[in-house]
Structure formats: C-alpha cells, structure tokens
DRENZANU-181108 format. One line per field, with one value per residue (C-alpha): y, x negated, z; residue in three letters. Coordinates in pm, 1 decimal. Example, Ala and Ser with C-alpha at 12.3 -4.5 7.8 and 13.67 -1.06 7.14 Angstrom:
REM residues 2
Y	c(-450.0|-106.0)
X	c(-1230.0|-1367.0)
Z	c(780.0|714.0)
type	c(Ala|Ser)
REM end
This chain:
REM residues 288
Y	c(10092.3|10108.7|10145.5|10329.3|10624.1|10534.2|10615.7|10486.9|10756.4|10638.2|10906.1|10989.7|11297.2|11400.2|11586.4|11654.3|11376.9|11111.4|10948.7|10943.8|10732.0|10846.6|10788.0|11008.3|10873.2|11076.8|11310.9|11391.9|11311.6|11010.4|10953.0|10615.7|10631.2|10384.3|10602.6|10932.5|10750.1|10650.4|11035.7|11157.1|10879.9|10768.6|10443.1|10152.2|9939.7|10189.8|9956.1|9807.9|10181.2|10255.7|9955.0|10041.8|10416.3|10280.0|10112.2|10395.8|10653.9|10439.0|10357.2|10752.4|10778.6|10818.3|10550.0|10738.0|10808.5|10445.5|10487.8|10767.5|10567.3|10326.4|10049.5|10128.0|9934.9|10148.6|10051.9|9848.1|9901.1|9576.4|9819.8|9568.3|9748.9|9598.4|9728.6|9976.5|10213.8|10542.7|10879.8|11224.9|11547.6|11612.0|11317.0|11294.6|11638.7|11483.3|11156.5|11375.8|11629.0|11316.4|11248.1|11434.0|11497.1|11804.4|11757.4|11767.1|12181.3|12163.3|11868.7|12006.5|12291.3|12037.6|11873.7|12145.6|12271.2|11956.5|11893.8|12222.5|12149.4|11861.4|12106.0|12310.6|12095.1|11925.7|12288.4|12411.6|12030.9|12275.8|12315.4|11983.9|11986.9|12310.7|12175.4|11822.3|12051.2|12267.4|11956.7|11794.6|12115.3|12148.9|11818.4|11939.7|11782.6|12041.6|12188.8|12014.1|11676.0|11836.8|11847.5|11524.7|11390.8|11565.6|11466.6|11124.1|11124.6|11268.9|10990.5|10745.4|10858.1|10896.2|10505.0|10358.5|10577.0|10375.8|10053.3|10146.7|10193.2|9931.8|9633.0|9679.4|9865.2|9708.3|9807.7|9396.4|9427.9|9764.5|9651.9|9328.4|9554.6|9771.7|9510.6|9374.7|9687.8|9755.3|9389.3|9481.8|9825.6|9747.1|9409.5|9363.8|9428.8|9737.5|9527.9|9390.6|9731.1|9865.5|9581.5|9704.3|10035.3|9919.1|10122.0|9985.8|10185.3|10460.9|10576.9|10418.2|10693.5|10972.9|10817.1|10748.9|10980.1|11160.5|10912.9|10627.5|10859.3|10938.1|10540.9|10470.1|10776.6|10614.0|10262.2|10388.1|10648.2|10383.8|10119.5|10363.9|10446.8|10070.2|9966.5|10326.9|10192.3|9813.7|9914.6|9636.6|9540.1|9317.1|9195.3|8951.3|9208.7|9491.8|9248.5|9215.9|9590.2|9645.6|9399.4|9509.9|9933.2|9837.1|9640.8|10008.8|10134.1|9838.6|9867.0|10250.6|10160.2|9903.4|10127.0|10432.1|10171.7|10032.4|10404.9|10465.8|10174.9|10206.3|10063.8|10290.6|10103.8|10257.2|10124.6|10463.7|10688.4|10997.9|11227.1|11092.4|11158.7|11519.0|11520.7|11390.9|11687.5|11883.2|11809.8|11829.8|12214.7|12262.5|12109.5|12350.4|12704.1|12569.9|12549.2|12866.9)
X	c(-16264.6|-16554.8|-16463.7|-16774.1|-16666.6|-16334.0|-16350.1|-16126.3|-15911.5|-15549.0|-15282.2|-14916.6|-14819.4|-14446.0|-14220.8|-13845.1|-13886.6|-13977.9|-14344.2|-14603.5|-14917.6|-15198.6|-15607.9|-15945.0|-16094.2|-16404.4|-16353.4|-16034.8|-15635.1|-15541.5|-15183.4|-14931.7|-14750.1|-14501.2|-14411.0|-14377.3|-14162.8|-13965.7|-13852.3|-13867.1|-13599.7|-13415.4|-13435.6|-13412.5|-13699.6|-13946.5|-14250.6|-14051.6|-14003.4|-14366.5|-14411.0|-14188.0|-14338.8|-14693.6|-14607.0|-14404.9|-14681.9|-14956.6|-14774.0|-14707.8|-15092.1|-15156.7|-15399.7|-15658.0|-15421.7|-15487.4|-15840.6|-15794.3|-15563.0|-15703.9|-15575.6|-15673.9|-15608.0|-15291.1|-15111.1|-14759.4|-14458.8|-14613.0|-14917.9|-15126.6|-15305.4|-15308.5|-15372.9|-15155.7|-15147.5|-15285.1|-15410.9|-15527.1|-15348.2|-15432.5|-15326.0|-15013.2|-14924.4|-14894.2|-14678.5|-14439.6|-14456.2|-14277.1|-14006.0|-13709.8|-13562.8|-13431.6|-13717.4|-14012.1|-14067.6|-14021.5|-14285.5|-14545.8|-14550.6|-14574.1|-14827.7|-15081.4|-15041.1|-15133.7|-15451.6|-15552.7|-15625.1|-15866.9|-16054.8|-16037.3|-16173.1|-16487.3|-16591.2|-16590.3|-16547.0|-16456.2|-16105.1|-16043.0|-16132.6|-15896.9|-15586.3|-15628.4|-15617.6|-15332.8|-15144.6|-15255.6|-15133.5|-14773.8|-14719.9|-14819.4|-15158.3|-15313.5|-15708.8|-15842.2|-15720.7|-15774.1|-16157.1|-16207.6|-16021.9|-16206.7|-16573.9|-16429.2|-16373.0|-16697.4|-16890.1|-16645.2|-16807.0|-17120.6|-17093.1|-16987.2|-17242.5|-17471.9|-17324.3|-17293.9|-17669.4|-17766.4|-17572.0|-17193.8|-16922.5|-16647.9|-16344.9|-16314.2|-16675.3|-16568.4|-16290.8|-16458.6|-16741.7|-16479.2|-16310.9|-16610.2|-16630.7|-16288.6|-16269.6|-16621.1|-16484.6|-16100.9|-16091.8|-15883.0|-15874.8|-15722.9|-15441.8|-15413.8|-15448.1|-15143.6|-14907.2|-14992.0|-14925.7|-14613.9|-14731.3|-14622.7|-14809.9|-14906.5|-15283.1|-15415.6|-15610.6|-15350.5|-15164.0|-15510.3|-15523.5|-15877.8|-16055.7|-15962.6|-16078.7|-16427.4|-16448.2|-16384.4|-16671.7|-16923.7|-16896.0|-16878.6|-17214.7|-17426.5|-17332.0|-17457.1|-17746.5|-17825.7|-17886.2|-18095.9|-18320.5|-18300.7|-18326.3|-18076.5|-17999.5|-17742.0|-17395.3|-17503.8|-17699.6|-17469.4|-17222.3|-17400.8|-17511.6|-17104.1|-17035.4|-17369.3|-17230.4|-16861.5|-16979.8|-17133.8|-16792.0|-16698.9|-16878.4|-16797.5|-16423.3|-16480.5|-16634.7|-16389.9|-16125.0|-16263.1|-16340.1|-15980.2|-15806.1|-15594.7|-15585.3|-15805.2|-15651.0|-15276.7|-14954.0|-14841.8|-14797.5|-15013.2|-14769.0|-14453.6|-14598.0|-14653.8|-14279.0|-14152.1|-14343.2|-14207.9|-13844.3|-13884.7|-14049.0|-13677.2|-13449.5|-13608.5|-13548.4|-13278.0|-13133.6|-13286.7)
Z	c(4661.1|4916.3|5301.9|5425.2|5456.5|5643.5|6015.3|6301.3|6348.4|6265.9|6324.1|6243.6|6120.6|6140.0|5876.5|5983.0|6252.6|6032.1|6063.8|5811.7|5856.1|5766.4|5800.2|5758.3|5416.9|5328.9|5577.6|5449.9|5496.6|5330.4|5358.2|5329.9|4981.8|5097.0|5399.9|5152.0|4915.9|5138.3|5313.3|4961.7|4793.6|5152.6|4941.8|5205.1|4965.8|4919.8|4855.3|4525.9|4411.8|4457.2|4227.5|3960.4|3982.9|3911.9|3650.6|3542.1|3565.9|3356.6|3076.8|3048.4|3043.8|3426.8|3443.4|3595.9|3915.5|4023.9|4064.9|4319.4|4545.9|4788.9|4985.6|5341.9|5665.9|5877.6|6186.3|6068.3|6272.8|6478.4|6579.3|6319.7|6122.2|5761.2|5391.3|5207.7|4947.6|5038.7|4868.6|4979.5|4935.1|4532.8|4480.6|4679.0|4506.1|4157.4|4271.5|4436.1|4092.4|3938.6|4213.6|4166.4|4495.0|4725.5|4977.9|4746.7|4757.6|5132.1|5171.9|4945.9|5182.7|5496.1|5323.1|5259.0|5619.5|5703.2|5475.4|5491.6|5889.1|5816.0|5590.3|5859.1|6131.2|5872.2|5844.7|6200.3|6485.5|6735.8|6562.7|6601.1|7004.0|7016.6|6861.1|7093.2|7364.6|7261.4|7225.0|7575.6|7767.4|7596.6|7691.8|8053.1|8165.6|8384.6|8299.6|8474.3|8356.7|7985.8|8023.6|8195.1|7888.9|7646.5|7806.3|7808.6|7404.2|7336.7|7578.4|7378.6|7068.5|7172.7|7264.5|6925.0|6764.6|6950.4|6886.2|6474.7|6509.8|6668.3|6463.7|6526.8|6298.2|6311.0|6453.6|6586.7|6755.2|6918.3|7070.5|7245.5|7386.6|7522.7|7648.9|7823.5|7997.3|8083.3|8269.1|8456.0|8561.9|8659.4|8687.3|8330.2|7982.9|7808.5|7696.8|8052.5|8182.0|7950.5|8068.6|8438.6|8314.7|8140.5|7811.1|7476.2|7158.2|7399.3|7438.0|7771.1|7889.7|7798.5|8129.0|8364.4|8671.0|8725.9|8901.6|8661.9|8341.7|8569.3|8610.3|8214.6|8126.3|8399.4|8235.6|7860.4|7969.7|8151.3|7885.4|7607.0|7864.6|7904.1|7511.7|7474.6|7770.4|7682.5|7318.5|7237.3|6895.3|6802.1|6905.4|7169.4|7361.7|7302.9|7498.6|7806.5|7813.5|7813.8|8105.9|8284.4|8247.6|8334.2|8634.9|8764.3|8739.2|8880.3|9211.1|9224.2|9237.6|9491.7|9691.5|9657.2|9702.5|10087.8|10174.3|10083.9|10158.5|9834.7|9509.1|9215.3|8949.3|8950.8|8791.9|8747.2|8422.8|8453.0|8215.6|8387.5|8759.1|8580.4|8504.5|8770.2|8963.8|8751.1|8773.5|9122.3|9122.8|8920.6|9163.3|9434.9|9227.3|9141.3|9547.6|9618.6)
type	c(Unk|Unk|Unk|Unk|Unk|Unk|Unk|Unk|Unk|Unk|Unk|Unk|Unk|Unk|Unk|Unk|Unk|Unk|Unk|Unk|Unk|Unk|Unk|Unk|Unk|Unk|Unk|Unk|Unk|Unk|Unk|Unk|Unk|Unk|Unk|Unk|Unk|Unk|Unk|Unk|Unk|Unk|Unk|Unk|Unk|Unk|Unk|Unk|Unk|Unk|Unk|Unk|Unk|Unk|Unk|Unk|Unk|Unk|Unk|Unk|Unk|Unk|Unk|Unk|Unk|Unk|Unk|Unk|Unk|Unk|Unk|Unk|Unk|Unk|Unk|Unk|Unk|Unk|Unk|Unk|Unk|Unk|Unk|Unk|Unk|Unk|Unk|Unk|Unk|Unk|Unk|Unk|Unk|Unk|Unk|Unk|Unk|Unk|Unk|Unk|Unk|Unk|Unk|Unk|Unk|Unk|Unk|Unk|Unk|Unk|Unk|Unk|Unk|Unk|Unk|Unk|Unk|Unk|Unk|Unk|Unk|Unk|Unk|Unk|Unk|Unk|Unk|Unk|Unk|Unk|Unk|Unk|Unk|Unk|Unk|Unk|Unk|Unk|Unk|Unk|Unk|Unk|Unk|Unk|Unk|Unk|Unk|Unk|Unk|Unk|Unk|Unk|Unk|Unk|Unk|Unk|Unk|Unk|Unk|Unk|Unk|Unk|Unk|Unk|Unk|Unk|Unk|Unk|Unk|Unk|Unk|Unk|Unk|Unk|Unk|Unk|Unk|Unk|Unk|Unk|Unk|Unk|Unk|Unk|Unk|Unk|Unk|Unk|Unk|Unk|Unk|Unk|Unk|Unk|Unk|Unk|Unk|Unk|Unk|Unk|Unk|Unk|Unk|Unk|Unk|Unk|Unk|Unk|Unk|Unk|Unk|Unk|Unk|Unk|Unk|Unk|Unk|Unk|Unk|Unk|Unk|Unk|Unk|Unk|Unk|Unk|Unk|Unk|Unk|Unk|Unk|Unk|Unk|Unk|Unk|Unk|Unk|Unk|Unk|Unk|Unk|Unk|Unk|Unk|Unk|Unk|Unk|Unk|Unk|Unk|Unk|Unk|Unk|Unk|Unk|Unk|Unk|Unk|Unk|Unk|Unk|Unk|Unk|Unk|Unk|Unk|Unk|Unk|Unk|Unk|Unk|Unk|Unk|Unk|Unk|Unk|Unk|Unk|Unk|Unk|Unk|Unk|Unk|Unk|Unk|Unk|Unk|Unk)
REM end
C-alpha cells in the first residue's frame, strides 16, 4: 500500500480507559486492529487472533478486506513507532460484525463518534483548532497560554511545509532539523530538553512556560523565513538554515536571561505549576 498520503499525526483515542492507536491515512482515521482485538476478545495474544481471523475471513470469501487494510508505522508501547495492521472506520465495522463479543454494539457507537469527527474536521480545519483548544483549557492552561500554543502549531506546520517542498519528508529528516534548532535556541536537543524536564512520552511544549513557547515559534519562524530568503533546497542547506534560525532564539534567550539574571530554559512542568497553583487557591477557601 502507498504511504503518501499518510501524515504525521499519531494519536490515541480512548474507549472505556483502554488505548487505541490510531493514524490519519487519507485524511481519514485509520485505526490499530491489534489494539481493537484486543478490548473486543480481552485475549492476552491478540496479534495471533488477528492472524487466525484473517485467515478465517478469506477462506469465507473476504479476500477483498485485505486490500483495504494497510500496514502503517504507530508508536509501540517503547514510543517506536513500527508497522502494524491498520484500517479505517468501514472497514473496522465489518471485522468487528464477525467478533462475537458483549462490547461490540457499545464500540461501534464509540467508533463512529470518533470517525465522524475527522470528517468533521477535513470539511471545516477550524473544528479541529476548536476541539485542541477545548481540550487544552479542561486540562487548565489559561488563554493566554492556549493561543501562544496554537500560533506555535501553525508556525510548526508552516515549517515542515517548507521543508516537504524544498527536499525533506521524512519524519527522520524532520526531526534532525528540529533538533538543530532546538540545540541553537536552548542549548539542547528536544530529547535533552525532556530529560531536563523530566517528561517521559509527554508532548514537550504542552509543559513550556510562555517565554520558552515564544523562543521555540521565533526559531521555527526565522528558520522557515531563512530557506524562503536563501531559497535553499536540499537537506544540507535546510540544516544550516535550522542552526542559523535557532541561533536567533538563541541570542534572544541569552539576552532575556542577563537582563533577568535567571535561567529561560526551566526544569519545571508548565501543567503541574498550573496545579500546584491550583491546589493552593483550594487550601485557602478551604481555611476561610
């Protein structure tokens, strides 16, 4: 099956606290069979009765299911991504149609909820934006922090657009650019910069503070500014564009940093200073 049309956005969708993976394939919901199987069945080897199922379902003449399920690249429990078997909604639909368990009914009805919002979102982006912000303010990030956030993804994009057209598109590529200006900006690597955080699978920027998010959009902006200007092609040149727009950032947090006399790059947790805050406000009513 061809992989053009797959885009980077990995995400896991929940039903009755269990996680499903699942990945936009032709601008649509394509979901992990493996991880359906297994909260349909409970069976604890859900891959070998995915197996037997296939095999199952073409010999009684569902040979043309096959063709509409693809092996696409999701994050393992490791956080590797790596190959599975996936399908969209239609197609999910008929391999649950020939599991016989309790849950099926209750999942079909998950499941078109949760298709049905792709649709949604191809049809009108702004849905999309809407529900990310939804979910950003019940898990208590203030307005403010919201929009930075949301300017930050849409400079984000508007940066690998650039680096798609002008030689890289690859999710390998991307994240070496990125890296490049991530170490010109704050002085270490996302990966690094997680570790200081002390973040595991967690989004990196879903725990910056304002100034650190401003600082990621000013190196992503001039680095996309940079190869527009330089009209750089290629992965060599793309490369030094990154370090060169980082190292803007860069010298912007040096010099908030000696006007301030304190560290930009911060070991804290955005959400959990938010809590913490939080908790406090409590504790006060709480004595009144």
């Amino acid at each position: 099956m061809s992989k053009k049309n797959i885009t980077t956005e990995n995400k896991i969708a929940i039903f009755r606290g269990k996680k499903i993976r699942r990945i936009i394939y032709k601008d649509e919901w394509w979901f992990s069979i493996i991880d359906i199987i297994e909260i349909l069945v409970g069976n604890n080897r859900p891959r070998k009765y995915w197996n037997d199922l296939k095999m199952k379902l073409e010999k009684e003449g569902y040979a043309e299911l096959s063709a509409n399920i693809g092996q696409l690249k999701v994050a393992a429990s490791d956080g590797k991504k790596r190959e599975t078997d996936c399908a969209n909604t239609e197609t999910i639909f008929r391999i649950i149609q020939t599991i016989p368990s309790p849950k099926a009914e209750p999942f079909k009805r998950w499941l078109a909820t949760v298709g049905y919002e792709r649709v949604q979102e191809v049809d009108d982006p702004e849905l999309a934006t809407k529900r990310s912000r939804e979910i950003y303010k019940a898990k208590g990030y203030s307005k403010p922090w919201i929009e930075k956030r949301m300017r930050g993804i849409a400079v984000r994009e508007d940066l690998t657009d650039e680096w798609n057209n002008r030689g890289v598109n690859n999710e390998k590529g991307y994240a070496i650019l990125t890296a490049e200006i991530s170490k010109a900006a704050f002085g270490m690597t996302p990966s690094e910069y997680k570790m200081h955080k002390n973040l595991k699978k967690e989004n990196l920027r879903d725990h910056m503070n304002d100034i650190e998010l401003i600082l990621a959009m000013l190196g992503e902006a001039t680095t996309t500014k940079l190869s527009q200007d330089r009209d750089s092609r290629g992965f060599p040149k793309l490369r030094q564009d990154s370090k060169d727009g980082g190292a803007v950032a860069g010298r912007t947090r040096t010099d908030i940093e000696k006007q301030s006399g304190k560290s930009v790059v911060s070991k804290a947790n955005y959400l959990n200073n938010i809590e913490g805050k939080s908790k406090k406000v409590v504790k006060k009513l709480r004595k009144r």
